[in-house]
N, C-alpha and C positions, 0 to 999 in steps of 0.2 A: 494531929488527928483532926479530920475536920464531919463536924455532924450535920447531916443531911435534913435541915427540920421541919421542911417542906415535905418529904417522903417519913419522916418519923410521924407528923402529923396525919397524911393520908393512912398509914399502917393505923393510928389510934382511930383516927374517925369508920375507916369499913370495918376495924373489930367490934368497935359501940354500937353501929347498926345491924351486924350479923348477930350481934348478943340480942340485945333487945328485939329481932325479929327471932331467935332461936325463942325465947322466955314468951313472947307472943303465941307461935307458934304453939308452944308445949301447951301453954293458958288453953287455947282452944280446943286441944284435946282434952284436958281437965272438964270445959265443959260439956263437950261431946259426952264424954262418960256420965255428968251430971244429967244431961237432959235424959242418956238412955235410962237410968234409972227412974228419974222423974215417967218416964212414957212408959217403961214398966209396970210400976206402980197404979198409973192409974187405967191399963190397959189397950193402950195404942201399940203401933209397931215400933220397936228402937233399931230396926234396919240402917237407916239413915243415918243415923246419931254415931250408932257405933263403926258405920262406915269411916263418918268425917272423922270421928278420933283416930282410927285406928290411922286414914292417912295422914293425919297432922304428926301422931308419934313416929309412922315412916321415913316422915321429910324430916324431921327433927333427927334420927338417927343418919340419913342420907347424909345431912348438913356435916355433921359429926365426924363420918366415918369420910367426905371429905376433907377434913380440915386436918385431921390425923394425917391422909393421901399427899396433903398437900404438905405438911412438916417433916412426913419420910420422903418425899421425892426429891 
């Protein structure tokens, strides 16, 4: 049996940056929702805020429901 550990290391290194950009990602929606309540709170628009969350949580499920795509194909 011989192991490939050149292609086992490429597979570990895009998992670690798709991870840590998935955890980024999500972060930013975390604070999307923070600031909209912040600008709630003290009476400005949270239009914006709740935009960008709601696309950070999209790409985050996008990511996801590729990566699934990509283990059934």
């Amino acid at each position: 049996m011989h192991i490939d550990w050149a292609a086992l290391g490429s597979v570990f290194g895009v998992s670690l940056v798709v991870t840590v950009a998935l955890v980024g990602l999500f972060t930013l929606g975390i604070v999307g929702l923070s600031k909209r309540e912040t600008a709630t709170a003290s009476g400005d628009s949270a239009a914006l805020a709740t935009t960008a969350a709601y696309a950070c949580f999209a790409a985050c499920a996008a990511a996801v429901a590729y990566g699934i795509y990509l283990i059934v194909a």
